[in-house]
C-alpha positions in Angstrom: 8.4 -8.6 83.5 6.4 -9.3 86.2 7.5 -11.9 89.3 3.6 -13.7 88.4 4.6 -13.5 84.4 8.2 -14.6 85.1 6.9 -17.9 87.0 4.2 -18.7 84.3 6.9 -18.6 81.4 9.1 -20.4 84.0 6.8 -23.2 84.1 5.3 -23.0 80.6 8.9 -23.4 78.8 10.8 -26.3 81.2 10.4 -29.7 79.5 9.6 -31.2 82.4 6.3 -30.7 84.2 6.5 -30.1 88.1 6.1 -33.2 90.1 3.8 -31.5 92.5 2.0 -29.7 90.1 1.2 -32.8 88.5 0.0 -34.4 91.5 -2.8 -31.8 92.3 -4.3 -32.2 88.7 -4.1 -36.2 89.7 -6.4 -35.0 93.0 -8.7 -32.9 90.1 -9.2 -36.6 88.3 -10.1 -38.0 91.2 -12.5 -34.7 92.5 -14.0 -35.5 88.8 -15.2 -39.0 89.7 -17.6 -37.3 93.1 -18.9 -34.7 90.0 -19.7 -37.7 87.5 -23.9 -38.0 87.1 -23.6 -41.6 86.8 -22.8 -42.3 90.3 -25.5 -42.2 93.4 -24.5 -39.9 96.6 -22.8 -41.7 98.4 -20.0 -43.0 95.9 -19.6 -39.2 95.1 -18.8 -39.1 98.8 -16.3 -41.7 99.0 -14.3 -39.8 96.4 -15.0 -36.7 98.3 -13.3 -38.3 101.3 -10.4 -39.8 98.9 -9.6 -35.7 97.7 -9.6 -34.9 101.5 -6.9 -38.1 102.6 -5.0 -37.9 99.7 -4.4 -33.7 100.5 -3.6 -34.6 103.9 -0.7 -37.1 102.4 0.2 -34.1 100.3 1.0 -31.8 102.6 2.9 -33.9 105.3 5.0 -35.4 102.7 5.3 -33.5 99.6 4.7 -29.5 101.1 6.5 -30.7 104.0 9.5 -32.2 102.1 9.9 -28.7 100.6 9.9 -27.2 103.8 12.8 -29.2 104.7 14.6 -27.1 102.2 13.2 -23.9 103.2 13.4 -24.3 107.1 17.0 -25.3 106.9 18.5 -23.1 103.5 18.7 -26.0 101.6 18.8 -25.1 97.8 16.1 -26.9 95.4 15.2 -26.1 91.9 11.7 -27.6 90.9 11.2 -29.0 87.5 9.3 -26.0 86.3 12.6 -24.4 86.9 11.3 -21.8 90.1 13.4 -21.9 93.3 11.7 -23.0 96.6 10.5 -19.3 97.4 8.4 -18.7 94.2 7.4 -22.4 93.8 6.3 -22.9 97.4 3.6 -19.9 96.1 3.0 -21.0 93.3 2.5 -24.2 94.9 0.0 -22.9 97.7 -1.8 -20.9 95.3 -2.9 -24.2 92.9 -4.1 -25.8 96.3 -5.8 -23.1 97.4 -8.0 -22.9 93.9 -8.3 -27.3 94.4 -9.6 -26.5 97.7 -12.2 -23.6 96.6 -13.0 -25.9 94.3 -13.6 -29.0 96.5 -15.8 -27.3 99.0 -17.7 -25.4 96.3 -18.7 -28.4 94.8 -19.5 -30.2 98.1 -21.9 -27.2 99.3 -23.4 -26.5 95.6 -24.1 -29.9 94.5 -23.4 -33.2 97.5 -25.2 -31.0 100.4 -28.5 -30.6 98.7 -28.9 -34.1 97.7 -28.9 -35.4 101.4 -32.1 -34.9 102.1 -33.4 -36.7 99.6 -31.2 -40.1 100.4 -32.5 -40.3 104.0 -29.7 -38.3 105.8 -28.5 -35.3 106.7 -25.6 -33.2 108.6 -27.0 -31.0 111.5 -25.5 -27.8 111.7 -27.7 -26.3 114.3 -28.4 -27.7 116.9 -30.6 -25.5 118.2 -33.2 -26.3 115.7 -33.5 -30.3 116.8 -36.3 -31.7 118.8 -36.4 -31.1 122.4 -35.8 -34.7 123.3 -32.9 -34.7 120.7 -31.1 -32.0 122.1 -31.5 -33.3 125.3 -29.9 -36.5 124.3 -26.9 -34.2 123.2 -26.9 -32.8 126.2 -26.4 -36.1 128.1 -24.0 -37.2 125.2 -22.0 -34.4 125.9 -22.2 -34.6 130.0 -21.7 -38.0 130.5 -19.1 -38.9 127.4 -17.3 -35.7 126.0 -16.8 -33.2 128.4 -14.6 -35.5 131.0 -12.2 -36.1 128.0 -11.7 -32.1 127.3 -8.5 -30.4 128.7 -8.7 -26.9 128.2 -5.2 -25.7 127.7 -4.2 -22.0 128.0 -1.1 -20.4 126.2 0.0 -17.8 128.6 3.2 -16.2 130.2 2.9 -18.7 132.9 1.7 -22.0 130.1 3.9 -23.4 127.5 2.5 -23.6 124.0 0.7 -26.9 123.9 1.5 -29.7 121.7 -1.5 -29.6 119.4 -2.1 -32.9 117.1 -1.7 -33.0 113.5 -5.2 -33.7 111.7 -7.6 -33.6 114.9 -10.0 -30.7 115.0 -8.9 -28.5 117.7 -11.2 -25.3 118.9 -9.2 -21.8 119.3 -11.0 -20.3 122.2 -9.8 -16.1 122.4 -11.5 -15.3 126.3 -10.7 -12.1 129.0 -11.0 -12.0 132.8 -14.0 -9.8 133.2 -12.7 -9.1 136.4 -9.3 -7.4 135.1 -9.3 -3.5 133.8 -7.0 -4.6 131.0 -7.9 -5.8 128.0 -5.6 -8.9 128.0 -6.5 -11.6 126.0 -6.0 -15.2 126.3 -5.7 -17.9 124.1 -6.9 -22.0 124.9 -6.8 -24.9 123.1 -9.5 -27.6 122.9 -8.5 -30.4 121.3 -11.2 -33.1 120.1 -10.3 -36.3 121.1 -9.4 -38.8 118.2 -11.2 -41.6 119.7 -14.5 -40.5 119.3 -16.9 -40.9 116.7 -17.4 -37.6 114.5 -20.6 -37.7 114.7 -23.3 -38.2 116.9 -26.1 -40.6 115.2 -30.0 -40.0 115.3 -32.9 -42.4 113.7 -35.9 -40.3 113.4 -37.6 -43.2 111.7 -37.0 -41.3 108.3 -33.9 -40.2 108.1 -30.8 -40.5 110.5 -29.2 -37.7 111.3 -25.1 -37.0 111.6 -24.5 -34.0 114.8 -20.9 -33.4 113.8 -19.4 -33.7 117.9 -17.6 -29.9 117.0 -21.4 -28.7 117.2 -22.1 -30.3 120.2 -18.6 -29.1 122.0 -19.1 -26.1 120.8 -22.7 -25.5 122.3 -21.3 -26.4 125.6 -17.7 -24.9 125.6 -18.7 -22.3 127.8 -19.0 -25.2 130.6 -15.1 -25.2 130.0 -14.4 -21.5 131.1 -16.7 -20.5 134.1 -16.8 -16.9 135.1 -14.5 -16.0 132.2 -15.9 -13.5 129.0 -15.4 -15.8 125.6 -14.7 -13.1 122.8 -14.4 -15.7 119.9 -14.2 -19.7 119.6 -13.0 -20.9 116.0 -12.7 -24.7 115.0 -9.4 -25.8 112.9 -7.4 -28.2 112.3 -3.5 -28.7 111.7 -1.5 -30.5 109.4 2.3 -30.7 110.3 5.3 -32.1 108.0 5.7 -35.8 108.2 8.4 -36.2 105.4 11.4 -37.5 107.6 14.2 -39.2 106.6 16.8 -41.9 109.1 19.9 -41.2 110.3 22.4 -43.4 107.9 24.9 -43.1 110.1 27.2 -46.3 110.6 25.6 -47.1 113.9 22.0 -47.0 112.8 21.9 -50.6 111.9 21.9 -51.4 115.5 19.4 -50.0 116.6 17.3 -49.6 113.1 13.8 -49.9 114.9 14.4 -47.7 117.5 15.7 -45.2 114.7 12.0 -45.4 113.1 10.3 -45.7 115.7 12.3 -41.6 116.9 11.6 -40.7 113.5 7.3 -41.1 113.9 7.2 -39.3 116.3 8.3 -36.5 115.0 5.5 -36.7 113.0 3.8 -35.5 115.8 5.9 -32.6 116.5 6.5 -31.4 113.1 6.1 -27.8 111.6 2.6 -27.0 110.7 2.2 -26.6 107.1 -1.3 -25.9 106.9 -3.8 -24.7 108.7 -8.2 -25.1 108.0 -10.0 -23.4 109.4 -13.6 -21.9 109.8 -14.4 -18.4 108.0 -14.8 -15.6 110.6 -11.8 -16.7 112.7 -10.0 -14.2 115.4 -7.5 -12.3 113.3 -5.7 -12.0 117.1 -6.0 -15.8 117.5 -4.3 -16.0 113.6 -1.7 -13.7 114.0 -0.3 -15.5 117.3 -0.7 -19.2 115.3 1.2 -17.6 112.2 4.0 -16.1 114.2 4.4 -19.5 116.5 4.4 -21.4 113.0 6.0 -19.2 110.7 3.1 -19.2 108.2 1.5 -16.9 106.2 -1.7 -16.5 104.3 -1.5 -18.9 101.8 -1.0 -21.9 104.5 -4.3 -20.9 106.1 -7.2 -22.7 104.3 -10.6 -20.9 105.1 -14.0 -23.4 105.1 -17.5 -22.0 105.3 -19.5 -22.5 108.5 -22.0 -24.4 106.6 -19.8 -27.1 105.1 -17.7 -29.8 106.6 -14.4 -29.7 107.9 -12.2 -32.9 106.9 -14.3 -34.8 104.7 -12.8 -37.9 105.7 -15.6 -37.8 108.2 -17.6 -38.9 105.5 -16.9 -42.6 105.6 -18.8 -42.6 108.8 -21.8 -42.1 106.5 -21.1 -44.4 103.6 -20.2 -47.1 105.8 -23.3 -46.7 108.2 -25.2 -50.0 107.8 -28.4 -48.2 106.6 -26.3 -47.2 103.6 -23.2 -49.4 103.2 -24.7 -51.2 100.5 -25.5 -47.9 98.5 -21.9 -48.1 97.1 -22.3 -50.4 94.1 -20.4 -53.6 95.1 -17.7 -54.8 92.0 -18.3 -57.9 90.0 -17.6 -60.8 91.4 -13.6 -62.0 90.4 -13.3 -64.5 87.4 -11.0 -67.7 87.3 -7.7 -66.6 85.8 -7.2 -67.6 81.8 -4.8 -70.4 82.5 -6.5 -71.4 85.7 -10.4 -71.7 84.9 -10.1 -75.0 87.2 -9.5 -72.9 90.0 -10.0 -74.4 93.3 -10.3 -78.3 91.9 -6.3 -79.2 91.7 -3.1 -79.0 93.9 -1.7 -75.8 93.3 1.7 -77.4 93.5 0.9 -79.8 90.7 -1.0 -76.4 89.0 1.9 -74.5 88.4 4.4 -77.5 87.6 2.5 -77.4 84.3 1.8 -73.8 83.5 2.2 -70.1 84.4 -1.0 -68.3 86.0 -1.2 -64.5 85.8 -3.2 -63.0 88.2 -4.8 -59.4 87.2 -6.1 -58.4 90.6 -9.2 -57.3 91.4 -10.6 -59.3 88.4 -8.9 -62.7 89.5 -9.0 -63.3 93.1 -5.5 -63.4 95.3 -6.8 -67.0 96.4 -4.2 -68.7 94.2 -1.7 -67.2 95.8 -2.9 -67.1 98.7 -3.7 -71.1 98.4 0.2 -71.4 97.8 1.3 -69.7 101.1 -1.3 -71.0 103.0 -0.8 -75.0 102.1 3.4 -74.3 101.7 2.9 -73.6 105.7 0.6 -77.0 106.1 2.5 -79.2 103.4 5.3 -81.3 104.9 7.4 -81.2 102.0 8.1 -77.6 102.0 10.8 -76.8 103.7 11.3 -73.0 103.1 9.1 -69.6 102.9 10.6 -66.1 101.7 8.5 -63.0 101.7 9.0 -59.7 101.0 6.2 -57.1 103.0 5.2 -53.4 102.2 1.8 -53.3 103.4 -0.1 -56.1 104.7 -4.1 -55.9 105.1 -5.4 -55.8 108.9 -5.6 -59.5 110.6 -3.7 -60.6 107.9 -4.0 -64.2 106.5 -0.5 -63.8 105.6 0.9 -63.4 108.5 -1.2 -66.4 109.8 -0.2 -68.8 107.4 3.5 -67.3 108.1 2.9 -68.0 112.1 1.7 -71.7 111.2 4.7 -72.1 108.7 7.2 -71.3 111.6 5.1 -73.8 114.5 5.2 -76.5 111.8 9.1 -76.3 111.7 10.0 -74.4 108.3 12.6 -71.9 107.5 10.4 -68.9 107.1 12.1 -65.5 105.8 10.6 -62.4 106.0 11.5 -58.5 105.0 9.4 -56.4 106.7 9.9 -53.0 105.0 9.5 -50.8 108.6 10.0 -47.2 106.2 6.6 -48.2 104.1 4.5 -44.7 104.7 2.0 -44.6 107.4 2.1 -48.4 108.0 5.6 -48.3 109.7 3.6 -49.2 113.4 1.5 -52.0 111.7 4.2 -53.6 110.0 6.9 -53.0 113.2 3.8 -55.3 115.2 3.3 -57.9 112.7 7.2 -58.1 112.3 7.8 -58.8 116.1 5.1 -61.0 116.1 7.0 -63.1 113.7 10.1 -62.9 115.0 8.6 -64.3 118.5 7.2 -67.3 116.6 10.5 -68.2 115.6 11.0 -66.6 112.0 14.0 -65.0 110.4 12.7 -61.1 110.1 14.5 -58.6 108.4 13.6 -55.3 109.3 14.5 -53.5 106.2 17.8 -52.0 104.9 18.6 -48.4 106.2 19.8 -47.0 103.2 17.4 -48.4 101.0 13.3 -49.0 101.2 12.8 -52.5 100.0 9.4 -52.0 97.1 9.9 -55.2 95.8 7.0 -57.6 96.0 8.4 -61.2 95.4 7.6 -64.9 97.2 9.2 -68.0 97.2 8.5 -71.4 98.5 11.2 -74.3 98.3 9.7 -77.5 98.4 11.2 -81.1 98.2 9.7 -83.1 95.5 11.0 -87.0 95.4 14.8 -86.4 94.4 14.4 -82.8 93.7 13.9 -79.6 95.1 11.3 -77.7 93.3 10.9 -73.8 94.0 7.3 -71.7 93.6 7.6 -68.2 92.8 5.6 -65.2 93.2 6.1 -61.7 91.8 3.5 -58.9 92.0 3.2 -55.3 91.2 0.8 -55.1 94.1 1.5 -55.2 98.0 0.8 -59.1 99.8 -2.7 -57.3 101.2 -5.9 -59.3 100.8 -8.4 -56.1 101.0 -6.4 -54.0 99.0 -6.2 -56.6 96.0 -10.6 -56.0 95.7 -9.8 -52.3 95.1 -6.2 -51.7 93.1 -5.5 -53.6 89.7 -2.5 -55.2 90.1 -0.6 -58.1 88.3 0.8 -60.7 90.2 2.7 -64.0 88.6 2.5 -67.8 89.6 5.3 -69.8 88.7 7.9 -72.7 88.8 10.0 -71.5 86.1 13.7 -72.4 87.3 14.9 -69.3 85.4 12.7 -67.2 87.5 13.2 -69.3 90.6 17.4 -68.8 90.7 16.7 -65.0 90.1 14.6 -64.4 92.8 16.8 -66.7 94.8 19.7 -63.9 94.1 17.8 -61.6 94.9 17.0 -62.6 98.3 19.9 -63.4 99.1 20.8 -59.7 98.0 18.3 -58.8 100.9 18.6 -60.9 103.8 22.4 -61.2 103.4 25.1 -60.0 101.8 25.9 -60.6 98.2 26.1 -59.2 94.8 25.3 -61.0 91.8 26.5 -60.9 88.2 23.7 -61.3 86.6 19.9 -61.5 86.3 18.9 -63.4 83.4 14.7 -62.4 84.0 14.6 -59.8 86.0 15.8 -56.1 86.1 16.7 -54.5 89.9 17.1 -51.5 91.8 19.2 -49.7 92.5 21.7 -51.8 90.8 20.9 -51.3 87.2 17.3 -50.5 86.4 17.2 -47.1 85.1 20.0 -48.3 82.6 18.6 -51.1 80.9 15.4 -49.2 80.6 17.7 -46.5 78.9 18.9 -49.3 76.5 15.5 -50.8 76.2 14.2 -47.3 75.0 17.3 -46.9 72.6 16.5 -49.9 70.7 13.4 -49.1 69.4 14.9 -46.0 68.6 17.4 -47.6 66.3 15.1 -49.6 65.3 12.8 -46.1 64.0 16.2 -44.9 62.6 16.7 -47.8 60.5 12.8 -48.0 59.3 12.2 -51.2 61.3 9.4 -51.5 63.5 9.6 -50.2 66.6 7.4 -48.8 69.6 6.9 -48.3 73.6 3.6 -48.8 75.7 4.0 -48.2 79.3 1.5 -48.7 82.4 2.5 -47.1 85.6 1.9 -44.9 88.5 4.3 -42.0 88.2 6.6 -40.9 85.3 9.1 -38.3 87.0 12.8 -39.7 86.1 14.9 -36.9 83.8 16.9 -39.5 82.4 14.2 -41.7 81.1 11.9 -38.6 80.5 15.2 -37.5 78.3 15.4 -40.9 76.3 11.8 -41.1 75.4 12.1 -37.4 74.0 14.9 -38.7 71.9 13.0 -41.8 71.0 10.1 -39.6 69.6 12.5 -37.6 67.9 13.5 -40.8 65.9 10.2 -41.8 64.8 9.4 -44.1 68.0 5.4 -43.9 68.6 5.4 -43.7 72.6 1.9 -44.3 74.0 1.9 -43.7 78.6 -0.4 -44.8 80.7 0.7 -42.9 83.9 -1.8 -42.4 86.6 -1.0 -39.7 88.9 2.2 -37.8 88.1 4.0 -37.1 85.0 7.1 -35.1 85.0 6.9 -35.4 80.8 5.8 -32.9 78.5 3.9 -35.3 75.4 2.9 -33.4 72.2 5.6 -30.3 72.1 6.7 -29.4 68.6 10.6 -30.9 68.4 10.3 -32.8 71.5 8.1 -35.0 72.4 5.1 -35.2 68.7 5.2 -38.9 69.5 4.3 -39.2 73.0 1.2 -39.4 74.5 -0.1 -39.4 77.9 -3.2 -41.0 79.5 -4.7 -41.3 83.0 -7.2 -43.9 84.1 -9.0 -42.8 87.0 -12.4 -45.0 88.1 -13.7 -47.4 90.4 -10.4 -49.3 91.2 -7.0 -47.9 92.0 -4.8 -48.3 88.9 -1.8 -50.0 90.5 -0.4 -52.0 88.3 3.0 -52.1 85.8 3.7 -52.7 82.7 6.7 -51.8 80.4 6.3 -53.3 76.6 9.1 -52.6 74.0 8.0 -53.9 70.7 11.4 -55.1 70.1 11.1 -55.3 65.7 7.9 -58.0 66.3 9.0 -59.9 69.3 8.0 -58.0 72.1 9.7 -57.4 75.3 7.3 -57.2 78.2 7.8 -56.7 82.0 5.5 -56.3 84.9 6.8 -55.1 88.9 6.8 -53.2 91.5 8.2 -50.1 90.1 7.5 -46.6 88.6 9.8 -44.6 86.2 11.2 -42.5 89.5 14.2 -41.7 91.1 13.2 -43.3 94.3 12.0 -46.3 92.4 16.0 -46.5 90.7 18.2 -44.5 93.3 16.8 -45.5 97.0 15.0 -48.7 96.7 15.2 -52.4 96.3 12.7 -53.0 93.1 12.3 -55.5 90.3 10.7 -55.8 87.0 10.3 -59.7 85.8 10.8 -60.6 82.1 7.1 -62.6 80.8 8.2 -65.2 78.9 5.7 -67.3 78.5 3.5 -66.9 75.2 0.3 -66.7 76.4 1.0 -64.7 80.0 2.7 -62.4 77.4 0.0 -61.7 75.7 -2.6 -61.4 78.4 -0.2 -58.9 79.4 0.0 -56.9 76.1 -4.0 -57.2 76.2 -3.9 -55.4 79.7 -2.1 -52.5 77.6 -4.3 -52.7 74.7 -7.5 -52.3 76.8 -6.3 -49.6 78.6 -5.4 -47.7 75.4 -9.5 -48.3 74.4 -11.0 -47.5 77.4 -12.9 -44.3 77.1 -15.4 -43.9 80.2 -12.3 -43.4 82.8 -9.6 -41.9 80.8 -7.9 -38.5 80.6 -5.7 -37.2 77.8 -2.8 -35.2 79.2 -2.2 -32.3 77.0 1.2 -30.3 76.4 0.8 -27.9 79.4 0.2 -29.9 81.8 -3.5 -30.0 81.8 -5.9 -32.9 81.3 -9.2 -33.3 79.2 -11.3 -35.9 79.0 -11.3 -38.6 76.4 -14.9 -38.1 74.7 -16.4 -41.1 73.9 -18.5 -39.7 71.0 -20.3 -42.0 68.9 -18.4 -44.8 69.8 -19.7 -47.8 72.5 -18.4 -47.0 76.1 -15.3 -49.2 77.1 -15.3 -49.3 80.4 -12.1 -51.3 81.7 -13.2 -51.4 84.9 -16.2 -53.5 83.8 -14.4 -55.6 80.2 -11.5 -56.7 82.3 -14.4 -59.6 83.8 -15.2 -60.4 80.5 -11.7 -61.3 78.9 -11.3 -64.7 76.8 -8.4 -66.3 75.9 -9.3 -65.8 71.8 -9.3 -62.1 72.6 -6.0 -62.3 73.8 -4.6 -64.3 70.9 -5.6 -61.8 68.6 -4.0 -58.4 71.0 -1.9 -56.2 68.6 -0.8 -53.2 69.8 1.2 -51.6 66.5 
């Protein structure tokens, strides 16, 4: 057999589906919404731009986490069964056909319509207006050329540290002056504070001079007197999967450890290289030998397209076209809060529960909570715990006030959140200066969990307000991803997120959780035990069933207990984003499983985990996916709904995802995904019903 036959029977007869394989076919859903005829240009470009961020993420963490197994001899066996050799190919391979596919169908079908919407991208220069050009030229005398550094790579000139994701222009030049034919090779980085392109009104149309044209044009102004045999654009992406030192010292000096570790982001291996067709094969063989790559880390991109599409948002978000992208319905009240804004929130939620379902009810509520618990005399206490927080956050504002006015204010800053480590280091010093008790995360551990609580003193009493979200404390990011957040004063609630803090900030181990289910301590079990339920409840001929809403599905030992469950008789219905490690459909393993994606206008965020339980459902929303991060290496909770009608509008979330079929995908048994057709049937789109929910639909949810 073949090594190519050997790796496709590999990967077609594993029960589990590759966790990186998976992914890409998430980036395809999401390359399918810049395809779909119903949007305008420019929200086909936003998803272009989301392909070209969310490969970027890929390769730094996921590519590069495999490379930390190939650079150092560390063995790995992928869930398709290949070892790291033959999967890193076969791995390469399906992102080199997602990239083809990308830039074919930016060039075929996105370039052409620019024109037409009062724009385009100049690729030669030379064919501008005289005055035009000569405003380049200026552009590029007076503003670019002082910040270039030509930097050689010689005998005599170290290998320069060249920056992951800036464009950088390979320049291949000779000494006219010198009978032999050396070569040399420089490096002209781009500098990252500039715009990407230069902007011209004609009165028509504006027009977008990527700045690599205009460098370009004038590079030779860099090398005077020298012959330039070849000047090729790319662009670098280096691994930026690190992990900390857990050593017993690190909790000493736990920022400083971080703050090491990012800059090795800066430093580390290249995984990937773009760059322009036509490059100098010299040029590629030195970058491949310095970076021990081959041919399928080097991504080739036509002169005529674009390289790095997250460029793009420069266009979308110009003001001539900002308002192009179609902007979302305006949030509704929340079911059991339509008097939103009239009452004290304190005196709100003494009488009821409000679930938020984010971006169709507003954060204010909770926000209102924070904001007056840092104003309102009574309170006497503020714990938080922070993954991401939005830029000039009102959060941390109301957290700044809460400290000046003399409150205990508690705050875990998770500094190991991806790509916002800097951010949330600033915000957390900030807070610690005014006074407040900051956490800066536990080393072995990242702390996911998204919880709140306020202590107030009311007469006699001490009442405490709890929060619990599946969604990061970020105001902008709550008008994009759906995420379920819950108000309440329950004291069941209120003493186990009480444990739980103290879990964090200090140094204690409770019994018992009568609401919520944690991580690491015991998630993945009672999930186990959840699952095994309904299937002795199949086994018996009782009722039974599992609907689950979540991000990523990549844990073998749940994976493993929902085969058995279908094997029982359980009906399993998924709704699992982006990756899933689970095979649904296969004859003997898994007929009772199926799979759906929702990809669309908003960021599917949220989860929810619904056991049917014989006709009294279990239901839980949180902060965590069915992973082994999300069970083994971080702090994560899942919170019990308990009251009736939260419950419900909870089950009703389930039961419109399961009808929605304008965004949804069905994944199929290997690993592919088709689209739900809609046929005859009215369009469902639950990115549009969600705003028009009522509390009788809700009574009436049934989801077996």
């Amino acid at each position: 057999m073949l090594v190519k036959d050997r790796v496709l029977s590999s990967i077609a007869t594993s029960h589990y589906i590759s966790r990186d394989l998976s992914w890409l076919k998430f980036n395809n859903r999401v390359l399918d919404q810049a395809k779909k005829p119903g949007r305008n240009i420019f929200e086909k470009l936003k998803f272009m731009a989301i392909t070209s961020s969310n490969l970027d993420e890929f390769f730094m963490i996921r590519v590069g986490s495999l490379y930390n197994y190939l650079d150092y001899g560390k063995e790995r066996i992928d869930y398709s069964g290949l070892r790291e050799k033959p999967f890193k190919k076969k791995l390469l391979q399906e992102t080199q056909t997602f990239f083809k596919e990308q830039y074919e169908h930016y060039l075929k079908h996105l370039q052409p319509q620019f024109e037409k919407n009062h724009f385009s991208i100049v690729r030669d220069i030379d064919k501008l207006e005289a005055g035009e050009t000569k405003k380049l030229e200026e552009y590029f005398n007076r503003t670019i050329y002082p910040m270039l550094t030509p930097m050689v790579y010689d005998s005599y000139h170290a290998f320069p540290t060249l920056m992951n994701k800036l464009l950088i222009f390979g320049v291949v030049t000779k000494n006219p002056s010198e009978k032999k034919d050396q070569k040399k090779l420089s490096f002209v980085q781009i500098p990252q504070n500039l715009p990407r392109f230069y902007e011209i009104d004609d009165g028509d149309d504006i027009l977008f001079v990527p700045i690599e044209k205009i460098i370009q044009k004038y590079i030779e102004r860099l090398f005077r007197n020298i012959e330039i045999l070849s000047v090729n654009l790319f662009r670098i992406t280096r691994n930026g999967d690190f992990t900390l030192d857990e050593s017993d010292d690190i909790e000493a000096n736990f920022v400083e450890e971080v703050r090491r570790k990012l800059k090795t982001r800066k430093t580390g291996r290249v995984v990937r290289v773009e760059v322009e067709k036509g490059y100098n094969s010299w040029m590629m063989r030195q970058l491949s030998n310095r970076w021990s790559i081959d041919k399928d880390n080097i991504f080739e991109i036509d002169e005529n397209a674009l390289m790095d599409f997250t460029a793009l948002w420069q266009i979308i978000n110009h003001s001539e076209f900002k308002n192009r992208i179609p902007k979302p319905h305006a949030p509704v009240p929340p079911l059991t809060y339509p008097e939103m804004g009239t009452d004290n929130i304190f005196e709100i939620l003494k009488s009821r529960d409000i679930l938020l379902h984010h971006p169709y009810n507003d954060i204010e509520p909770m926000l209102e909570l924070i904001e007056r618990s840092a104003e309102d005399p009574s309170v006497l206490a503020i714990k938080l715990t922070i993954y991401r927080l939005a830029q000039d956050s009102l959060i941390t504002t109301a957290l700044l006030k809460a400290a000046e006015n003399g409150k205990h204010v508690s705050v875990l800053f998770e500094l190991k959140a991806r790509f916002d480590e800097e951010n949330n280091m600033r915000e957390a010093q900030k807070l610690h200066k005014a006074g407040c008790f900051v956490i800066y995360g536990i080393s072995s551990f990242k702390t996911h969990t998204k919880l709140l609580l306020v202590v107030r003193k009311e007469g006699k009493k001490v009442t405490r307000y709890v929060h619990m979200s599946s969604g990061n404390y970020n105001e902008q990011t709550a008008k994009l991803y759906t995420d379920l957040g819950l108000l309440s004063t329950n004291e069941v609630y209120a003493y186990d997120v009480s444990e739980f803090f103290n879990v964090i900030t200090g140094h204690s181990l409770p019994t018992d959780y009568k609401y919520l289910i944690t991580a690491p301590r015991d998630m993945r079990q009672q999930l186990i035990d959840l699952i095994r339920v309904e299937a002795d409840h199949a086994k018996k001929g009782l009722p039974s069933g599992i609907v689950i809403k979540i991000n990523s599905l990549e844990d073998k030992e749940v994976i493993d207990e929902m085969y058995k469950a279908s094997q029982a008789g359980v009906i399993i219905k998924l709704i699992v984003r982006g990756i899933c490690c689970l095979r649904p459909g296969r004859s003997g393993l898994s007929e009772n499983i199926m799979v759906r994606s929702i990809v669309g206008d908003f960021l599917e965020h949220s989860r929810i985990f619904y056991f049917h339980n014989n006709g009294d459902p279990k239901v839980y929303g949180g902060s965590a996916d069915i992973m082994v991060r999300s069970f083994d290496r971080r702090l994560e909770s899942l919170f019990l709904f308990v009251d009736p009608i939260v419950k419900k509008q909870a089950i009703n979330i389930l039961a419109y995802n399961l009808r929605d079929n304008v965004n949804t995908y069905s994944m199929q048994e290997n690993g592919e995904y088709k689209v739900v057709e809609r046929g005859k049937s009215p369009a469902f789109n639950i990115h549009k019903e969600f705003f028009k929910v009522t509390r009788e639909e809700i009574e009436k949810v049934r989801l077996f």
